[in-house]
C-alpha positions in Angstrom: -89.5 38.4 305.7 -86.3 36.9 304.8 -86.1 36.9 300.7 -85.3 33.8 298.8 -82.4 32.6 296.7 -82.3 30.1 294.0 -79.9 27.1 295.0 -77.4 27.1 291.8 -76.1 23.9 292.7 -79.3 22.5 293.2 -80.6 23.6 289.5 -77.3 22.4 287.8 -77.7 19.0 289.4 -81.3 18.5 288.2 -80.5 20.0 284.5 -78.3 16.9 284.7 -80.6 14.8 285.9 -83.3 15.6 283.5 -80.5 15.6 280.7 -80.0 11.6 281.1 -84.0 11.1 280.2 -83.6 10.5 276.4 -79.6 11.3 276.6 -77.5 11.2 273.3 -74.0 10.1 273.1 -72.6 13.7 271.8 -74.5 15.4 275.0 -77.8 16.2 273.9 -81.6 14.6 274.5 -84.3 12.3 272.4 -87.5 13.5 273.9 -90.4 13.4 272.0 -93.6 14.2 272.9 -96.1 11.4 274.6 -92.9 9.3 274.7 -91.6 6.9 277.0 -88.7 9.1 277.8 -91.2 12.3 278.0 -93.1 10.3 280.7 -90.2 9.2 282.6 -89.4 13.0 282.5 -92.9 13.7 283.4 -93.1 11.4 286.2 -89.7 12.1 287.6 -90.7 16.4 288.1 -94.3 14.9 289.7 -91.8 12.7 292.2 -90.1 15.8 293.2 -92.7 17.5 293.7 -94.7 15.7 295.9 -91.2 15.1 298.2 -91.7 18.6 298.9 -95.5 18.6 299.5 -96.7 20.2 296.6 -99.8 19.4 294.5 -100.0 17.8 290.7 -102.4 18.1 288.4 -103.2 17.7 284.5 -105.0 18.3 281.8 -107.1 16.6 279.0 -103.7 17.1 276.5 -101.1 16.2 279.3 -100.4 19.5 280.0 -99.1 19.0 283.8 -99.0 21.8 286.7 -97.7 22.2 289.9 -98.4 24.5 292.9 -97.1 25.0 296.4 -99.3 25.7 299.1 -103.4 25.7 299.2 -103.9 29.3 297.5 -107.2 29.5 295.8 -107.3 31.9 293.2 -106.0 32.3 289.3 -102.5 31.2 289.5 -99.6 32.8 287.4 -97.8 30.2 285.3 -94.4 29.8 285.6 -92.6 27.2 283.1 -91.9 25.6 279.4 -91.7 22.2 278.4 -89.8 18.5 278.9 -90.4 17.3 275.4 -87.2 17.4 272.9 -86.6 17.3 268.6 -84.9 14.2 268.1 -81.2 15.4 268.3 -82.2 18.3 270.7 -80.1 20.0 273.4 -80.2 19.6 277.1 -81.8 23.3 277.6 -84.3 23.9 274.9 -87.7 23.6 277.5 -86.1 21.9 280.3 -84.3 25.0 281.3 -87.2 26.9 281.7 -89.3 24.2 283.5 -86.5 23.1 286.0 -85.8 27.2 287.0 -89.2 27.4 287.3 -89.2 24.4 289.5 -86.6 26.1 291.6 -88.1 29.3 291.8 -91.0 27.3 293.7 -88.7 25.6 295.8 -86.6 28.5 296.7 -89.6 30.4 297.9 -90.5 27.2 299.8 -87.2 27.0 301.5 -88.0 30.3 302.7 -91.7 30.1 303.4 -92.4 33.3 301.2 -96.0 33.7 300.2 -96.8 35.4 297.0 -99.7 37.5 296.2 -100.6 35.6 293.8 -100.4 31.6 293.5 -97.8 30.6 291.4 -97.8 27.2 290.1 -95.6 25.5 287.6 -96.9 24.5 284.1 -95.1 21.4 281.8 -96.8 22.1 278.6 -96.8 19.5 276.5 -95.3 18.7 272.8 -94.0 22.1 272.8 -91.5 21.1 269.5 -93.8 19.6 267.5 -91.6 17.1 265.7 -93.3 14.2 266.6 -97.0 15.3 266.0 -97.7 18.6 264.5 -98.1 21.3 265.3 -95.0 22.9 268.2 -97.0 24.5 271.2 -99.8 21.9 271.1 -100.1 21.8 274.7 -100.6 25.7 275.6 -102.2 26.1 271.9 -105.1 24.1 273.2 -105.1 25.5 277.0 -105.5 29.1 275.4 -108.3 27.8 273.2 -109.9 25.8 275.1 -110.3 22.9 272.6 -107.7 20.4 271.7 -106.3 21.5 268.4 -106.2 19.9 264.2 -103.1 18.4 263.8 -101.1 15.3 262.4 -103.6 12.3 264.3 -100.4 9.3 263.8 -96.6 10.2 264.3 -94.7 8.7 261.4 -94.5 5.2 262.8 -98.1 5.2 262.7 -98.6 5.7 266.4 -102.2 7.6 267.2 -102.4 10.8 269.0 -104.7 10.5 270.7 -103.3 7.1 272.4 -100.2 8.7 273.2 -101.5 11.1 275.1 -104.2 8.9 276.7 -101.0 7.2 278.0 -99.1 9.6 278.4 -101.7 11.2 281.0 -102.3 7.3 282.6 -98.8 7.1 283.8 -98.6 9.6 286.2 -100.9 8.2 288.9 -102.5 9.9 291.4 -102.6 13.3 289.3 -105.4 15.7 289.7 -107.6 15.8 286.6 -107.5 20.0 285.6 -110.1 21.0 283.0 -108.4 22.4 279.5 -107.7 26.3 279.9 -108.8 26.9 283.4 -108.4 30.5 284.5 -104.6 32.1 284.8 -103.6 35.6 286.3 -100.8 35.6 283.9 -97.6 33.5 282.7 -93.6 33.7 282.7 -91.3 32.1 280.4 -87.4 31.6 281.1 -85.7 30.0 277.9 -83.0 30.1 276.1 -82.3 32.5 273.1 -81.6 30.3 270.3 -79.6 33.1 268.3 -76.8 35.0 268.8 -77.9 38.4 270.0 -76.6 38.1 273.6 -74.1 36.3 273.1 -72.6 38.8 270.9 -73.3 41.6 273.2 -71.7 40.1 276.1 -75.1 40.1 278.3 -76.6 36.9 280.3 -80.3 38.7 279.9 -83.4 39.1 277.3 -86.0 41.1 278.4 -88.1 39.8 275.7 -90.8 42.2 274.9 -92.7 40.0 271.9 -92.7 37.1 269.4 -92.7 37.4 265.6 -95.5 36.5 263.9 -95.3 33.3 261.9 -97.1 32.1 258.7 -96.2 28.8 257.1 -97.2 27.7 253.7 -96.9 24.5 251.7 -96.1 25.1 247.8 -96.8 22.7 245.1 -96.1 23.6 241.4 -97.7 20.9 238.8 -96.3 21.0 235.2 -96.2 17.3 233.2 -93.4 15.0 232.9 -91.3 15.0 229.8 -87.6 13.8 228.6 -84.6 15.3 229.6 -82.8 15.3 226.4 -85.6 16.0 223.9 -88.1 18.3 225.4 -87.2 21.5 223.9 -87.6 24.6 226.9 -90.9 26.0 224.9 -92.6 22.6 225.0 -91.3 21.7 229.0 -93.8 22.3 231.7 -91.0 22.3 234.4 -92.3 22.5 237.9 -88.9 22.3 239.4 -87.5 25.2 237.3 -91.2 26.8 238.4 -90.5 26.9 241.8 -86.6 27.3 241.8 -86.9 30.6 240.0 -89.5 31.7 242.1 -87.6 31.0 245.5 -84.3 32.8 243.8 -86.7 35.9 243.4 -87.5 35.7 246.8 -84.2 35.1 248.4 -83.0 38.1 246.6 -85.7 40.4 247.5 -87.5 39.7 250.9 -84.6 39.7 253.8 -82.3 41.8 251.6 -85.5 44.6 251.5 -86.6 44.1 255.2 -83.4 43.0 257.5 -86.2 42.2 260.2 -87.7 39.7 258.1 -86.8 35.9 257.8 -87.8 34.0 255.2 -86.8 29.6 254.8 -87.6 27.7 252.0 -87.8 23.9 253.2 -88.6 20.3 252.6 -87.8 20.8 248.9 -89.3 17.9 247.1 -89.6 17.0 243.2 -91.1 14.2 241.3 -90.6 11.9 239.8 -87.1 13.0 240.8 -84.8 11.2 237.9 -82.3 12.7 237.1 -83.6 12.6 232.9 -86.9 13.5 233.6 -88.3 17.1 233.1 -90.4 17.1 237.0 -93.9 17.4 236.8 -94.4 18.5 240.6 -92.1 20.2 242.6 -92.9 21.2 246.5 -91.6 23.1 249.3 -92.6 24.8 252.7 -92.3 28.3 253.6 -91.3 29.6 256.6 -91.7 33.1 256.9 -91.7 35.6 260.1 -91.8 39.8 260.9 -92.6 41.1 264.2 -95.1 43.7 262.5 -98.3 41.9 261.6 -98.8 44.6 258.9 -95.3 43.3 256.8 -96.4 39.4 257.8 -99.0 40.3 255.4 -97.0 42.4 252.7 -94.7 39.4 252.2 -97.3 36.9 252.2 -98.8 38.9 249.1 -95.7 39.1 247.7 -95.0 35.7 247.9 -97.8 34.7 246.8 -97.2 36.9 243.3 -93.8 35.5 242.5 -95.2 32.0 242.6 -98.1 32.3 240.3 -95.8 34.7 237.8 -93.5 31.9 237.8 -96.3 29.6 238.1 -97.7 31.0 234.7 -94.5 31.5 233.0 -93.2 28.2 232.9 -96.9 26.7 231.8 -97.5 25.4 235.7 -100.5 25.5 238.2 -100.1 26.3 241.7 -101.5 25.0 245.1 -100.7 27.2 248.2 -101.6 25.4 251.6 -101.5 27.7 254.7 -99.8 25.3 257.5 -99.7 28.2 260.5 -100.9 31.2 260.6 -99.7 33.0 264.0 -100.0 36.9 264.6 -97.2 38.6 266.5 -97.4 39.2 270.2 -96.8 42.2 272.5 -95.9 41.1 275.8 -97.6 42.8 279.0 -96.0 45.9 279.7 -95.9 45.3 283.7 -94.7 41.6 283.3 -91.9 43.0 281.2 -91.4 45.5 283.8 -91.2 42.8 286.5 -88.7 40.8 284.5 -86.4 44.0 283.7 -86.5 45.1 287.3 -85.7 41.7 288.8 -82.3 42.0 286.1 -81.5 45.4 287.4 -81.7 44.5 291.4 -79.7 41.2 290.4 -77.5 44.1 288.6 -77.6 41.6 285.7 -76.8 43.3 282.2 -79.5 43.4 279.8 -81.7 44.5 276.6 -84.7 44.0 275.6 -85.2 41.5 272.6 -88.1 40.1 270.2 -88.0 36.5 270.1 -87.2 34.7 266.5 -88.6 31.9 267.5 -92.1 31.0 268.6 -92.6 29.6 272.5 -95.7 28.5 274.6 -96.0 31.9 275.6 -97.3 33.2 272.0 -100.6 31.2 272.7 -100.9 32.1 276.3 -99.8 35.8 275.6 -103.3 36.0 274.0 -105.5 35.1 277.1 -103.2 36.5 279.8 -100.5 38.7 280.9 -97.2 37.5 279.5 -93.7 37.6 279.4 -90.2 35.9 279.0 -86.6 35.7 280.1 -83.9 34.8 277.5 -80.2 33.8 278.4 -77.6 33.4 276.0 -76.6 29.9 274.2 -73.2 29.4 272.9 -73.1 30.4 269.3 -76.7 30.7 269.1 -77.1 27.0 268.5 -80.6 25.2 269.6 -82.0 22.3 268.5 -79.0 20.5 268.2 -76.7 18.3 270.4 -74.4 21.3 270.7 -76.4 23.2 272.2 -74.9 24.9 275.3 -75.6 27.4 278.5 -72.6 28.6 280.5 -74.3 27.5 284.1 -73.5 31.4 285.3 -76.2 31.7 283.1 -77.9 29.5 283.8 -78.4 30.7 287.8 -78.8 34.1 286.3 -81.8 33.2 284.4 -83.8 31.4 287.6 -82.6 34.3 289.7 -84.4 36.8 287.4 -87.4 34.5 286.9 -87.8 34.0 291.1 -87.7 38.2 291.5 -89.9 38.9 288.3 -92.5 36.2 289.9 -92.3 37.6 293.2 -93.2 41.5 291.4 -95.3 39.8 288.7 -97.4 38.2 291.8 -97.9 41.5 293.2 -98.3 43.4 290.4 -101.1 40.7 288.8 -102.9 41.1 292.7 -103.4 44.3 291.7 -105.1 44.6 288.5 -108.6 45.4 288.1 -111.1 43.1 286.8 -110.7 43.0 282.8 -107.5 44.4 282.7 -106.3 44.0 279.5 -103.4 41.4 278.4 
């Protein structure tokens, strides 16, 4: 059997392609989820698809899969997403997606057949900045159930419509029930930080995700005058919360270099400049790759704000937005992804991700793992956003060797085998 080899040229030329769906002036991509720009994307993968004779299916929350070949059988999911933040880059998802949709074509071209099926997976609203939450798509294929969330965008546009057309535009689709069986999943994304980069090396065996919690805080005290509300009489929310974040700025990532902690969305009312504010908000985005510390700083947290809370004559409402538990990646799917680096003789290290991907949520029902490459300057999320295209090939060449082992290693796991 002759062994396959990803077509550089051929990836560069569709990252471009796929770039021009929802392209900004400065370089990056408008995307958003159950958009027109997302279906065009959508539609545009399905074309090429079916030009080289493979299958298309989706699911229930536009979640939209690809496979080569008439293998029967749990498949292992290759992919990311299409779907952008409003002044997103050109990688972020569609990196991961289009390598993935190489890795199928390159073992096409050669007419290798995998012990496994591999088919390609779109999830869908991965970024979550149109409706809420990020990961809806693969959140809902690992539980089965479509998931709470924000029902309107902010123009008022229902969910629940945009998906129904969203999932109506790509014709001649075959309808997949919502979290069929998998044998197991890989990820190929970029890093969004600086680690890599810094070292000097174009791979991220990436062994886990942090755990998440976000939180939305609202201190209520009572509005008074600026100028004659002496500080024993004010019920200052603002000063409530602002004291309480400085405590926690100074104590949590200064004590635990592993943690990150983000106070955003700071909001007071009735925000006038002579007016003592009677609420003041914010969320909280906190993270730790050991579920055990998650917790400890949640607690702590929690303390500062009702001591402040109490101090300044306030009360205190404390929403839980996301609670998500770190994940371990699969030790063999690691291994596959670290071995594909060293026959590639690719430089590497082995990373937790900062941020959260689809993989979090399938990580919990299947065998996971992911492939980081290096961004310039660890920017994401922004026009800026950048991926030397060495890197680039690297990346799909480590994700078309890990599938190939991760396809025979998967075929030869007993029933139950854990994740």
């Amino acid at each position: 059997m002759v062994s396959a080899a990803v077509d550089g040229a051929r990836l560069l030329s569709r990252l471009d392609s796929f770039a021009a769906i929802g392209g900004l002036a400065n370089g990056g991509v408008d995307r958003p989820a159950f958009s027109p720009a997302d279906r065009q994307a959508r539609s545009l993968i399905a074309d090429l698809a079916r030009a080289r004779g493979f299958s298309v299916a989706q699911d229930s929350i536009a979640n939209l899969f690809i496979r080569r070949g008439a293998e029967i059988g749990a498949p292992l999911l290759i992919g990311s997403h299409l779907d952008s933040q409003p002044t997103g880059g050109r990688f972020d998802g569609a990196l991961g997606t289009l390598a993935a949709f190489e890795v199928l074509e390159a073992l096409e071209d050669r007419s290798v057949r995998t012990e496994t099926p591999v088919e390609l997976v779109v999830w869908s609203n991965e970024e979550g900045s149109r409706f809420a939450p990020g990961a809806m798509g693969s959140r809902a294929f690992a539980a089965g159930v479509m998931p709470a969330g924000a029902e309107r965008d902010s123009n008022g546009a229902e969910l629940r419509v945009a998906i129904a057309e969203t999932r109506a535009a790509l014709a001649g689709a075959v309808e997949r029930p919502l979290g069929f069986p998998i044998a197991g999943y890989l990820e190929l994304h970029i890093e969004q930080g600086p680690i890599l980069e810094k070292a000097g090396l174009p791979i991220g065996i990436v062994e886990g995700i942090q755990g998440t919690t976000w939180l939305a805080v609202t201190m209520t005290g009572e509005s008074s005058h600026a100028g004659t509300t002496p500080r024993d009489s004010r019920r200052d929310a603002a000063a409530a919360l602002v004291s309480a974040l400085g405590r926690l700025q100074d104590a949590i990532m200064p004590g635990d270099p592993a943690a990150r902690f983000t106070a955003g969305r700071l909001v007071s009312k009735p925000d006038s400049i002579n007016v003592v504010a009677r609420q003041a908000s914010c969320t909280l985005d906190l993270r730790h790759p050991q579920p055990e510390r998650l917790a400890a700083i949640d607690a702590q947290i929690r303390a500062v704000l009702s001591e402040a809370a109490i101090s300044h004559g306030c009360s205190l409402d404390i929403e839980l937005l996301l609670a998500a538990s770190p994940a371990v990646f699969n030790a063999d799917l690691v291994a596959a992804v670290e071995t594909a680096a060293e026959r590639l003789q690719l430089p590497s290290q082995r990373i937790v991700s900062g941020a959260f991907h689809d993989a979090l949520s399938i990580s919990a029902i299947a065998p996971s793992a992911m492939i980081f490459v290096p961004c310039r300057g660890g920017i994401s999320h922004n026009e800026r956003e950048f991926v030397e295209p060495e890197h680039v090939v690297a990346g799909a060449a480590v994700l078309l060797g890990a599938t190939i082992d991760a396809a025979h290693r998967l075929a030869r796991r007993g029933p139950g085998a854990s994740n």
